[in-house]
C-alpha positions, 0 to 999 in steps of 0.5 A, spaced: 142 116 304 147 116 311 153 117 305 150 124 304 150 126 310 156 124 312 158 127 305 156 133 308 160 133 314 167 132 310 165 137 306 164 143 312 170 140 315 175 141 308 171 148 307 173 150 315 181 148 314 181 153 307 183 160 308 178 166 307 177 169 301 174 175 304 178 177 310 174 183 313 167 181 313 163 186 308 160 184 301 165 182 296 163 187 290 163 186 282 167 192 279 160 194 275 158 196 284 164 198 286 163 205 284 155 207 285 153 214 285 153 219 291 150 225 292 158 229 290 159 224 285 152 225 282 153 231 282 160 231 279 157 227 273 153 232 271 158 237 270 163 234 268 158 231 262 155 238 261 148 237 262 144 243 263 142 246 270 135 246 268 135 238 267 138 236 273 133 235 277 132 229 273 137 225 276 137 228 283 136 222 289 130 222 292 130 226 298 124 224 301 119 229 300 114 228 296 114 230 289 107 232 287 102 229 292 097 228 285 101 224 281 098 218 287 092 221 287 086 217 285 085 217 277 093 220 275 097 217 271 105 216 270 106 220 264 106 217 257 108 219 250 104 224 247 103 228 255 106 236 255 109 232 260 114 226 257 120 228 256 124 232 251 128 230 245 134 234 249 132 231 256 132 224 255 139 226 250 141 228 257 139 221 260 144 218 254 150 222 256 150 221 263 149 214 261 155 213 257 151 213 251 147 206 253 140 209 251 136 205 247 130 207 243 127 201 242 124 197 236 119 191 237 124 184 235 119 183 228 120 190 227 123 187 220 117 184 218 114 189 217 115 196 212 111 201 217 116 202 221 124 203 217 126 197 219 123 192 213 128 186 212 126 179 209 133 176 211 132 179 218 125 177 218 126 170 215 131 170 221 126 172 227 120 168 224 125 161 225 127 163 231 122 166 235 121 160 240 127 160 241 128 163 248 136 165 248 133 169 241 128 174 246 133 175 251 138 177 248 133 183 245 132 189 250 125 188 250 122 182 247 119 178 252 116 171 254 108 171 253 107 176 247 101 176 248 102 181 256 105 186 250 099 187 247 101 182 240 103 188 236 108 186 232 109 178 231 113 176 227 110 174 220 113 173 213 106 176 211 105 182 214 098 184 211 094 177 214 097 180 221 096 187 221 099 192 216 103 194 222 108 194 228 107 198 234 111 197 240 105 196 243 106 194 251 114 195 249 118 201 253 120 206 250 128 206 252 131 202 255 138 202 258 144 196 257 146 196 263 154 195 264 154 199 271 150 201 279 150 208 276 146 206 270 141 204 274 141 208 280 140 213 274 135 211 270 131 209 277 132 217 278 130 219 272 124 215 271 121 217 279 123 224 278 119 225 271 114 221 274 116 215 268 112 207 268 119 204 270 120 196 269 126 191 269 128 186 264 133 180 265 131 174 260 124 176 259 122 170 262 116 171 266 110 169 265 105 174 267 109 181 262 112 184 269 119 186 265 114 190 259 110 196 259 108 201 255 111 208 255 116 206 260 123 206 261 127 199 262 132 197 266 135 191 262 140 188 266 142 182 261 149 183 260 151 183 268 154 176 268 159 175 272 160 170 276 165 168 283 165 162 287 168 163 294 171 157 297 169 160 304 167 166 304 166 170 310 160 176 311 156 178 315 151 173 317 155 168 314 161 162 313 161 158 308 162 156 301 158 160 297 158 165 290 156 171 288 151 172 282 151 177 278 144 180 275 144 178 269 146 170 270 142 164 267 141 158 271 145 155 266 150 159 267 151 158 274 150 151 274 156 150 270 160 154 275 157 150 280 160 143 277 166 147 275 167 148 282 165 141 284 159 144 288 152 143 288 147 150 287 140 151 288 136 153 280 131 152 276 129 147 270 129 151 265 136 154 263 134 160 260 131 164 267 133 170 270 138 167 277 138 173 281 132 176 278 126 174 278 127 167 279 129 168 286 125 173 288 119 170 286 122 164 292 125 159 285 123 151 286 129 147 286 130 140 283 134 140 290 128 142 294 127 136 297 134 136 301 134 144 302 128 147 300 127 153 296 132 156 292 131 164 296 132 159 302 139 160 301 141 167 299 145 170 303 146 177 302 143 182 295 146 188 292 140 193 290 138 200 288 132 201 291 127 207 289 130 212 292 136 211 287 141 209 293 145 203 293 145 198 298 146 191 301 140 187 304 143 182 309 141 179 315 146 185 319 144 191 314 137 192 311 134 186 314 127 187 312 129 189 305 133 183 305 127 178 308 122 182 302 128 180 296 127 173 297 120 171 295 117 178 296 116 178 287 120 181 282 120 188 280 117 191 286 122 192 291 128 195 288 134 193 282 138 187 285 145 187 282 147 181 285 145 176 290 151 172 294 148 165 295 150 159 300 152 152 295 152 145 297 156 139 297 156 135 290 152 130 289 150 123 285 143 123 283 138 119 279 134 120 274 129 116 272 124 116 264 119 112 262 112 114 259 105 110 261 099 110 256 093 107 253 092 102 248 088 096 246 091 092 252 090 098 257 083 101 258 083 108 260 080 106 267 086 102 268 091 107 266 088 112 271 089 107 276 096 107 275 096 114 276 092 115 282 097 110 284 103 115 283 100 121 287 097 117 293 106 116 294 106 124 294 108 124 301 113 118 301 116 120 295 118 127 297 119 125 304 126 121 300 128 128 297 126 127 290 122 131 285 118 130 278 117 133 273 111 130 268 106 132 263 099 128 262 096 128 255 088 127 253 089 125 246 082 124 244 077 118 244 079 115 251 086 115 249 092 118 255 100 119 255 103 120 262 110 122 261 115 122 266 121 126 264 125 125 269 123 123 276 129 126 279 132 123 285 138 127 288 143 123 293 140 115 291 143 110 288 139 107 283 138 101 288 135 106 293 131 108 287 128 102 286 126 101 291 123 107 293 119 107 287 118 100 288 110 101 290 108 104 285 112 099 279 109 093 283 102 096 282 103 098 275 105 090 273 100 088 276 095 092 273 098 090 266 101 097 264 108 096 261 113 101 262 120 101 260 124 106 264 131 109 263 134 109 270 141 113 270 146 115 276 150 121 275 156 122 279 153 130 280 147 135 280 148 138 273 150 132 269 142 130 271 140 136 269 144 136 262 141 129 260 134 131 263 132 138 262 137 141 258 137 136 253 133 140 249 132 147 249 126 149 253 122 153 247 120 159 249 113 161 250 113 165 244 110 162 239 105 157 243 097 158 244 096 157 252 094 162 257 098 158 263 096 158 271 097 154 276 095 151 283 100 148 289 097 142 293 097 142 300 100 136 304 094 135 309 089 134 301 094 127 301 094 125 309 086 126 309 084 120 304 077 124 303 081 131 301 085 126 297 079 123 293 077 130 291 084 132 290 085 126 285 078 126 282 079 134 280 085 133 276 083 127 272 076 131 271 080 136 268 084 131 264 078 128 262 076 135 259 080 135 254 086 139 258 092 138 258 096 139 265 103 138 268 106 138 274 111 136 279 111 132 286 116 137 291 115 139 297 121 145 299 118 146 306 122 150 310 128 145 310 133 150 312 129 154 317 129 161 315 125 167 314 123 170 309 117 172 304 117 166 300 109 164 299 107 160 306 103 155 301 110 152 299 112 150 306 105 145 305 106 144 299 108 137 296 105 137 289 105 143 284 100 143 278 101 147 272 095 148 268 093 152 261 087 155 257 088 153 251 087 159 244 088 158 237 094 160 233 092 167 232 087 169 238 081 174 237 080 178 244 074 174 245 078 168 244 083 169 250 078 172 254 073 165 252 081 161 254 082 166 261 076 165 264 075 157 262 081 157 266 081 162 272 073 158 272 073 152 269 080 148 269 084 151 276 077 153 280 076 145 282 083 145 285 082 151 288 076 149 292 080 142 295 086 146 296 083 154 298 089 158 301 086 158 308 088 150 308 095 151 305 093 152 298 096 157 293 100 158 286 107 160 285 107 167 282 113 166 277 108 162 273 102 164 275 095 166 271 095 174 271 088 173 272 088 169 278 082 172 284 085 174 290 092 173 289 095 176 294 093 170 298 094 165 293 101 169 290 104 171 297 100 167 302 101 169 310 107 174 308 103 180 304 101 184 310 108 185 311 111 186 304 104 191 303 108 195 309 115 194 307 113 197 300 109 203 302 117 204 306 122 203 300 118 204 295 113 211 297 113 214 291 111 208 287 116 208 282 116 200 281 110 197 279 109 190 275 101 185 275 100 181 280 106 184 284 105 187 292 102 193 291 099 193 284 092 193 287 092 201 287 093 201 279 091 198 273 094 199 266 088 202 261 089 197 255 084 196 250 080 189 251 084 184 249 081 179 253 086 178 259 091 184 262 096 187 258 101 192 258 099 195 253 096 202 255 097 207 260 098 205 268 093 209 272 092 210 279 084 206 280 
């Protein structure tokens, strides 16, 4: 383990003798932000595309006063399709204009198999119904998401359109949503939604788990096509020296680790390539495989570019906007702003290890035994984590006493394999011990990505789409783990669960606050050392009543036993990027001791309430009025409660 450190050290040497890619210490800017609109050039704008005097308002930045106090006013609603007060023809062809014709009506992605809505087309159908657990297949549309079942379930895809409704509707889908290609566009379609009192949401990917990039009646601000990427040998800004890149909203994690590897350098991302890095995945705090060497990917952000709800372009870092820049990260997606790009501190290149096997029940191992081995495993949590490595793992009941446990992969950045072994060594012991055979694929890579690309990303993560859970999650404290009584209801809760016939996932992880920052990231991940994720199970083509049966088995049934071992008064919560939209109390358990203070700052940014999501800081004050569906959907008007 010395070698990376003293890597480290040669590398920041080299780093300092390179000269400045930057010379005056601003904010480098992609050439999609170096233009956003003022006050002149807005108007400017308007003229010079001829839109009408009448319509203008629509497009002016807030001033500061209040529109009309009503529209906060307990029971008013944003302005929904059908209301004397959404938007004519002529004004949202205004919008178009001003937008360089980037509007979108939009059309629900399965829209040709169905003939109500003029889009009826057999091979296009056949197409979406192969594809639909693809994920690149929705984020490559404007508004299809990852969890259809937050939109509503209006249009799924079939190739017999009568066995599920003989109709498409865009249900919980927006309206419009704009492509966007640059600030002005969003600084735009930010105006117009506030000014016309419209339900606004942002779509990157579509890659979130609780429907915060879809609603009905809204304006989207789809940011998918804003893909630039820049490594910086040393950057100098304000705040900051060193190694770095800068983002653009519309990059996936993929994307930018092969820039990072390009680069010959390490950056901090998610497992599953398909995700959102500057959206959603960084505000939401973003776990890391890297997070036992450097925590938490938002830990590393070292400035943002954002449109923030009075359509006014700004940066967030430690010297400009600094309560705008410790809310970004961590603070949740969709909340506080468009962010347009985000600059992020990179790390030295490093080996890693990885390591897969599967352990399982047979006529040689009875399940006590399995769940010994188990047991043995979570009991090394502490030293496991201590040593910088992660998991990621997928525990099966398969019915009458049978169990699979898949390790797929144990992820140890900056060890040899002999480390490795040695590291894990208590555990193999007791597993030959026990009599559990066990044959591990152990491999050293020369450097992050080619671990990731042989583990991860060797098979492309299906999209949620077409699968039948409702999911949740739980992070455990380190004290549930130095306390051998917490300890002993910890791993008795898990494995009754199990047991139940649930299936449950998880990681051994603990980011901590490795790189003593401050920000918004959920004070449960500082204690966290391990994080579970669980799901209520519904058929393939669920009733309301069969997701409501499945979310409240979860909410009551499955995570309830972890939440009573680790309450969020004792460390414990859950990571709101994969979160149970049905969660109680999420505030605490979302955004732990943080949300008083982002609570304040959003009633700063964001007074007229122009950006909502479920679960995100202030969403407490609406609700979105669906039909009953079982759970919380975005399909319906939002509200003020």
């Amino acid at each position: 383990m010395a070698r990376g450190v003293v890597g480290l050290f040669a590398f920041v040497a080299v780093l300092c003798s390179a000269s400045a890619d930057t010379a005056n210490k601003r904010q480098p800017l992609f050439a999609y932000e170096e233009n956003p609109l003022t006050e002149s050039t807005l108007r400017n704008l308007i003229i010079n595309k001829g839109v009408g005097h009448g319509d203008a308002h629509l497009f002016a930045f807030d001033d500061g006063s209040v529109l009309d106090p009503n529209r906060l006013k307990r029971g008013a609603c944003k302005v929904f399709p059908g209301d004397a007060e959404w938007p004519s023809d002529e004004k949202w062809d205004a919008l178009d204009q001003l937008v360089d014709g980037a509007l979108i009506k939009t059309i629900p992605l399965a829209a040709p198999c169905y003939p109500n809505l003029g889009a009826y087309d057999v091979e296009k159908c056949t197409a979406v119904v192969n594809n639909f657990s693809i994920p690149y297949l929705h984020e490559n549309d404007p508004t299809s998401i990852f969890w259809p079942l937050y939109q509503g379930r209006t249009c799924m895809p079939t190739l017999k359109p009568s066995a599920g409704g003989s109709e498409c509707t865009l249900g919980g889908s927006p309206v419009y949503a704009i492509n966007i290609s640059s600030v002005g566009q969003i600084q735009l379609a930010i105006n117009f939604a506030r000014n016309a009192n419209l339900r606004l949401v942002v779509k990157n990917t579509g890659h979130d788990y609780l429907g915060k990039s879809t609603g009905a009646g809204a304006l989207s601000i789809w940011t998918h096509n804003l893909k630039d990427l820049k490594y910086y040998q040393s950057l100098e800004i304000p705040g900051y020296s060193g190694p770095a890149m800068k983002v653009g909203a519309g990059a996936t994690v993929k994307e930018v680790y092969q820039e990072a590897e390009r680069s010959g350098v390490s950056v901090l991302g998610g497992i599953c390539e398909s995700v959102g890095y500057a959206g959603g995945y960084v505000a939401g705090g973003g776990h890391t495989p890297l997070s036992g060497l450097y925590g938490m990917a938002a830990d590393h952000v070292m400035a943002l570019e954002v449109v923030t709800p009075d359509g006014h372009f700004r940066t967030a870092s430690p010297e400009e906007n600094t309560d705008l820049y410790w809310a970004l990260r961590g603070g949740g997606g969709g909340t506080f702003g468009v962010v347009t790009s985000i600059i992020v501190r990179v790390h030295p290149k490093l080996p890693v290890v990885t390591s897969e096997f599967t352990l399982e029940t047979s006529p040689t191992v009875a399940a006590d035994t399995f769940w010994q081995g188990i047991r043995a495993y979570f009991e090394l949590f502490i030293p496991f984590t201590d040593a910088g490595t992660y998991s990621w793992f997928m525990l099966f009941n398969n019915g009458n006493g049978s169990y699979t446990f898949q390790m797929t992969p144990f992820f140890a950045p900056n060890h040899t394999i002999p480390s490795f072994e040695a590291l894990i060594k208590p555990w193999t012991d007791t597993l030959r011990k026990l009599g559990i055979p066990f044959t591990p694929k152990t491999v050293s890579h020369e450097s992050f990505y080619p671990a990731y690309a042989s583990t991860w990303a060797k098979d492309v993560m299906l999209n949620s789409a077409g699968a039948v859970r409702v999911p949740g999650n739980r992070l455990l404290p380190r004290r549930n783990w130095e306390d051998p009584v917490k300890f002993n209801a910890t791993f008795a809760a898990l494995r009754a669960n199990s047991e139940a016939g649930h299936l449950f996932m998880g990681y051994h992880q603990a980011p901590r606050n490795r790189a003593n920052v401050d920000n918004a990231v959920n004070s449960a991940w500082r204690e966290a050392v391990a994080f579970i994720i669980l799901a209520g199970e519904i058929p393939e083509n669920p009733t309301p009543a069969d997701v409501k049966r499945a979310s409240e088995q979860l909410r009551n049934e499955i995570i309830a036993p972890l939440r009573k071992v680790s309450p969020e008064s004792e460390g414990g919560g859950a990571y709101l990027n994969e979160a149970n939209v049905d969660e109680p109390e999420w505030q605490a358990a979302f955004y732990g001791k943080q949300y008083p203070r982002l609570l304040e700052l959003k009633k700063k940014y964001d007074s007229q309430e122009v950006f909502y999501g479920p679960t995100a800081v202030g969403s407490e004050g609406w609700e979105v009025r669906d039909p009953d569906e079982g759970t919380i959907t975005q399909n319906g008007r939002l509200c003020r409660v």
